[in-house]
C-alpha positions as a LaTeX table, in Angstrom:
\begin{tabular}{lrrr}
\hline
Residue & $x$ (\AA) & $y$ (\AA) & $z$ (\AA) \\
\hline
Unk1 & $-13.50$ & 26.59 & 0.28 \\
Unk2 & $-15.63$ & 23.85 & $-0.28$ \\
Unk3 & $-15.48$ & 20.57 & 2.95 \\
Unk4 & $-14.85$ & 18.48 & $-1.04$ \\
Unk5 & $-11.56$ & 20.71 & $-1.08$ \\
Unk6 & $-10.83$ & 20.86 & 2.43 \\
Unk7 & $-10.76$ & 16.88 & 2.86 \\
Unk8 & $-8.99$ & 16.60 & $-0.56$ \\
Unk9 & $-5.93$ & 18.68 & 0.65 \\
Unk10 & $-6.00$ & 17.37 & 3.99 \\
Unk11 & $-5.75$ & 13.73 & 1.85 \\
Unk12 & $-3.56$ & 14.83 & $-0.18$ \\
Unk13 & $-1.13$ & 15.88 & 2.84 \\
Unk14 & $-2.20$ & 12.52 & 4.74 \\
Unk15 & $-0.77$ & 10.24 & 1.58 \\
Unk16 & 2.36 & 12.23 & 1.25 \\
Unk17 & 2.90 & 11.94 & 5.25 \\
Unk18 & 2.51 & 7.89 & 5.24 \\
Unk19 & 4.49 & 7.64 & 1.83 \\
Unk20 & 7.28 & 10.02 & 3.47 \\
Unk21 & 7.32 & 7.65 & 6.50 \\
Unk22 & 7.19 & 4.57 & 4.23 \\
Unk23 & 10.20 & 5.30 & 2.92 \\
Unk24 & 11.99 & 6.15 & 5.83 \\
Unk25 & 11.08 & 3.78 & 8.29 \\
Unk26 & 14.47 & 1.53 & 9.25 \\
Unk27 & 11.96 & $-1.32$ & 9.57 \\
Unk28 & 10.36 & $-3.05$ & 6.47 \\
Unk29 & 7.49 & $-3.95$ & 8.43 \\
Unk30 & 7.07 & $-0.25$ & 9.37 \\
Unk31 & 7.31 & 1.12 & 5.85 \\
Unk32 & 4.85 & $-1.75$ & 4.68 \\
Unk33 & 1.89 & $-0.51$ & 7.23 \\
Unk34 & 2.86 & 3.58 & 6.38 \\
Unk35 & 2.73 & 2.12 & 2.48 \\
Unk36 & $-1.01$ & 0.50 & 3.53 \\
Unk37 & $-2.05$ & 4.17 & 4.59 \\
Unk38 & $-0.99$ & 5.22 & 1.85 \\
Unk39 & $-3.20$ & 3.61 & $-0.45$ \\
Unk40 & $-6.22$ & 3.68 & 1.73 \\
Unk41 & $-5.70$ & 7.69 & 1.31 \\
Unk42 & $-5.36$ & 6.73 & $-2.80$ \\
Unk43 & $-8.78$ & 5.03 & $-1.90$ \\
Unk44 & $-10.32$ & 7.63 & $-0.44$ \\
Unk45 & $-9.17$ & 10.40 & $-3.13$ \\
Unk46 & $-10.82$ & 7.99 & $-5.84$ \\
Unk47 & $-13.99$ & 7.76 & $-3.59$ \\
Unk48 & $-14.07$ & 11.23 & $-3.01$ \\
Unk49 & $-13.63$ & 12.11 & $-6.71$ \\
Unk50 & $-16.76$ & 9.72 & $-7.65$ \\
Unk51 & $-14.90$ & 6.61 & $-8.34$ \\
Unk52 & $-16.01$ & 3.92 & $-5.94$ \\
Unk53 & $-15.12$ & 0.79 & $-8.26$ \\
Unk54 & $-10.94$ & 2.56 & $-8.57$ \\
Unk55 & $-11.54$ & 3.05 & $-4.84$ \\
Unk56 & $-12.31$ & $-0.49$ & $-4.53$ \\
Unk57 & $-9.46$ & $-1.90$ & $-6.63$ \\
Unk58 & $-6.96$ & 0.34 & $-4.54$ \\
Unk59 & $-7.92$ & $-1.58$ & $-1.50$ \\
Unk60 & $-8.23$ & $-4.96$ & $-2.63$ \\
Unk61 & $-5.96$ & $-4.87$ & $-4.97$ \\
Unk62 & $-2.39$ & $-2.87$ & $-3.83$ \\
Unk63 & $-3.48$ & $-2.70$ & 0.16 \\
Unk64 & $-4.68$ & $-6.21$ & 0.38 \\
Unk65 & $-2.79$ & $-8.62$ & $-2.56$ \\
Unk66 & 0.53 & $-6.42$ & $-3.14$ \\
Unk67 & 0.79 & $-5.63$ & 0.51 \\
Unk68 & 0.55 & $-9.07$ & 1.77 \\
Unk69 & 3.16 & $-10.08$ & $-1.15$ \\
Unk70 & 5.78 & $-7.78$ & 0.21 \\
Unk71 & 5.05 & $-8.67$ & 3.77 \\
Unk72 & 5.62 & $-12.41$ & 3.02 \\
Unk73 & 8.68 & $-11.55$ & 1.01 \\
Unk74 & 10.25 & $-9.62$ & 3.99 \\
Unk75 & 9.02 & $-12.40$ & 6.34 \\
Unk76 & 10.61 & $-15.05$ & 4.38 \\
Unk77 & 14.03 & $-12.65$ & 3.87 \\
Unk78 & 13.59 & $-13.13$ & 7.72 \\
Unk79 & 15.26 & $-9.45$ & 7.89 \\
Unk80 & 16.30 & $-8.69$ & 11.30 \\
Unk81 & 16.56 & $-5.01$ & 12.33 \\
Unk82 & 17.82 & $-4.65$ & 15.83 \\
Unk83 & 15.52 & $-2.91$ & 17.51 \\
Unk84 & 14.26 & $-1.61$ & 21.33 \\
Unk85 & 11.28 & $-3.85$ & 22.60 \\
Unk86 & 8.43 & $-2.30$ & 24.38 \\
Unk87 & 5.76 & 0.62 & 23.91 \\
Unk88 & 7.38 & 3.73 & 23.25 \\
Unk89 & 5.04 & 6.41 & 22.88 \\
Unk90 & 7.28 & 8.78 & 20.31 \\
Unk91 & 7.31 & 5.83 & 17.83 \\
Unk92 & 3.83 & 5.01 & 17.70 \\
Unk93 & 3.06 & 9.38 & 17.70 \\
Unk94 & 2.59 & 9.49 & 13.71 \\
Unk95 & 0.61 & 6.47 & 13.32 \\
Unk96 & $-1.80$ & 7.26 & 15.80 \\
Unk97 & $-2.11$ & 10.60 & 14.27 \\
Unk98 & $-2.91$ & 9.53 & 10.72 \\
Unk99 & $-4.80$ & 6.58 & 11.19 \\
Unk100 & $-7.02$ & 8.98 & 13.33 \\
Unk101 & $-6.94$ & 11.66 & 10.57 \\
Unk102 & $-7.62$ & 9.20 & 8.07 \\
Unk103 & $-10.63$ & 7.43 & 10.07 \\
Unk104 & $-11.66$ & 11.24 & 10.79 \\
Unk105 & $-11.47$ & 11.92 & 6.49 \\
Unk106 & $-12.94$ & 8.80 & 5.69 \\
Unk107 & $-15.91$ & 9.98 & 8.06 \\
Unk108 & $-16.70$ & 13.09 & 6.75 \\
Unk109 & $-16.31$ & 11.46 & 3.27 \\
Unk110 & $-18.63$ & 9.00 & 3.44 \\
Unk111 & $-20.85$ & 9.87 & 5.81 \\
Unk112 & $-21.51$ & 13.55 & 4.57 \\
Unk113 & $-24.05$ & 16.10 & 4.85 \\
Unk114 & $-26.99$ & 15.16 & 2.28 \\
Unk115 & $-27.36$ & 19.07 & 1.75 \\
Unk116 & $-23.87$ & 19.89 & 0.94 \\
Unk117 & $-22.95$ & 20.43 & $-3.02$ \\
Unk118 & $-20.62$ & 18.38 & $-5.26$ \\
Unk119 & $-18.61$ & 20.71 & $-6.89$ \\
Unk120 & $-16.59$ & 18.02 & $-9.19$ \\
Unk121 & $-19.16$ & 16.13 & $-11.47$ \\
Unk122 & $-18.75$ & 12.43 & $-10.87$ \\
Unk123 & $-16.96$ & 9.91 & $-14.16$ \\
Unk124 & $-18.93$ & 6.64 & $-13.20$ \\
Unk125 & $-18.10$ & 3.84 & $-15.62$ \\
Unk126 & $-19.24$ & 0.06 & $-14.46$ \\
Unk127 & $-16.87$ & $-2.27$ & $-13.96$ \\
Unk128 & $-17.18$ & $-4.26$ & $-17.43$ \\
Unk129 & $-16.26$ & $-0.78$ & $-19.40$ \\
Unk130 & $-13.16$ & $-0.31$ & $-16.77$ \\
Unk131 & $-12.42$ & $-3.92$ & $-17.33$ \\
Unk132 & $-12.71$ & $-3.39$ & $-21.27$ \\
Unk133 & $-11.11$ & $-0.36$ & $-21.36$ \\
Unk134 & $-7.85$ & $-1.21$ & $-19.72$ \\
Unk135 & $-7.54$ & $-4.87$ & $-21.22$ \\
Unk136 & $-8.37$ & $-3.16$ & $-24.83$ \\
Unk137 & $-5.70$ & $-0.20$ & $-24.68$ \\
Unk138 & $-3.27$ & $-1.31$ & $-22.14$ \\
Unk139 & $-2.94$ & $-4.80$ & $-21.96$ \\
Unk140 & 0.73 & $-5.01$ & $-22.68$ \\
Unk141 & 1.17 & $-2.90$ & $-19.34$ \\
Unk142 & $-0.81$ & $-4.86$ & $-17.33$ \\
Unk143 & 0.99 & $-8.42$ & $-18.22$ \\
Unk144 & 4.11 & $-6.52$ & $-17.95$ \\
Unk145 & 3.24 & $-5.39$ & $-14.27$ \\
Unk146 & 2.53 & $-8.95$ & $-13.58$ \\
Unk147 & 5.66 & $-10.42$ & $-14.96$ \\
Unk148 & 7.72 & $-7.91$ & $-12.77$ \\
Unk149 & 5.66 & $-9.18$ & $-9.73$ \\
Unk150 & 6.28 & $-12.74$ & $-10.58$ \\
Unk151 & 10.01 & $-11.74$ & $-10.58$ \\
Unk152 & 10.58 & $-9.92$ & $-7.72$ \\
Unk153 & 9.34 & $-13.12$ & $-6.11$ \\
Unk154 & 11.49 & $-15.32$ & $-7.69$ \\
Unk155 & 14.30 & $-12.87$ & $-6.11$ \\
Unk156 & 12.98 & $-13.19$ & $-2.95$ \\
Unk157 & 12.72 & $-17.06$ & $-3.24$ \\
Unk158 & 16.53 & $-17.81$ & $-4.57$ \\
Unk159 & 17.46 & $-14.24$ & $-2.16$ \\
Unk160 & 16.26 & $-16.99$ & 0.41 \\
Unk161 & 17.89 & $-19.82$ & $-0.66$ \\
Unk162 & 21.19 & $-18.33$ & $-1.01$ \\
Unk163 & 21.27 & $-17.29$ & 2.38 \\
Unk164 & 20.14 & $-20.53$ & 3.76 \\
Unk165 & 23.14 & $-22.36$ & 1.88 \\
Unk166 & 25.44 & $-20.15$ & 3.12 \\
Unk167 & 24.34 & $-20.84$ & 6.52 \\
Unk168 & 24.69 & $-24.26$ & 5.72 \\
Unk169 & 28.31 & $-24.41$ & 4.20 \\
Unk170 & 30.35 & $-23.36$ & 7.37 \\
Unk171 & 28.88 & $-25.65$ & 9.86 \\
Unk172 & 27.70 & $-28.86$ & 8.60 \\
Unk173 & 30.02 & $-28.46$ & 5.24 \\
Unk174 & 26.84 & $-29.34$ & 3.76 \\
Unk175 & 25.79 & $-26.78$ & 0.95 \\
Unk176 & 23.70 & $-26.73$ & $-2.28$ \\
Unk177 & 24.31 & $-24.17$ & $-5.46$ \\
Unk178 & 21.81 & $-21.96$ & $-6.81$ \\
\hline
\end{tabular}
């Protein structure tokens, strides 16, 4: 087995790990950073399988602009999770392990031996075919995917302002309608 296959499994593992915990974590905040290793991994598979520019999107694009979306959204939902204060060692266990695995991956990755052989042949497109590729055939899916973004903010907006008039109406009497 090739170190290409060994760190592509080990990846592979790594992203299913973070997305498992995503999903499971009782706090949003939580699932939103095990979400954010989860696309780094994405970035690093692209990397790894000769895509820089895809690798590139991944990060600026879902774990930078998406990510920072959702965490405004849950910090404007102003969700509260009761929760223990203070460093517990057992809770911060997996994320110390894969952000070390994942620093570790990303290593090896990038910083390779210059003897060792690619065994996958690399696809490299420049950005203005990627660009004119996916605006050309799958336009309709990309406004689409930005309509549902716009939406889910609007949710979270009038989510927000329904909560706050609510708060409103039993105290002051004072209360506006969505």
């Amino acid at each position: 087995m090739s170190l290409y296959a060994v760190i592509f499994y080990l990846l592979a593992a790594l992203i299913l790990v973070a997305t498992a915990l995503a999903v499971t974590r009782k706090n949003p905040v939580h699932a939103v950073v095990s979400l954010i290793f989860s696309f780094f991994g994405s970035a690093m598979l692209f990397f790894l399988l000769g895509a820089p520019f895809l690798a590139a999107l991944e990060v600026i694009i879902y774990a930078g602009a998406i990510m920072i979306l959702f965490l405004f959204v849950i910090m404007m939902l102003r969700v509260d999770v009761a929760e223990r204060t203070g460093f517990s060692p057992v809770r911060w266990m997996p994320s110390i392990a894969i952000g070390l695995l994942f620093l570790a991956l990303s290593g090896l990755s990038v910083f390779r031996e210059s003897g060792s052989a690619a065994l996958i042949t690399p696809a490299m497109a420049s950005p203005r075919e990627f660009g004119r590729f996916v605006f050309e055939n799958y336009w309709l899916a990309v406004e689409i995917i930005s309509l549902l973004l716009l939406l889910g903010l609007l949710a979270a907006v009038l989510l927000r302002k329904g909560r706050e008039s609510k708060e409103k109406l039993p105290g002051g009497g004072e209360g506006e309608e969505i």
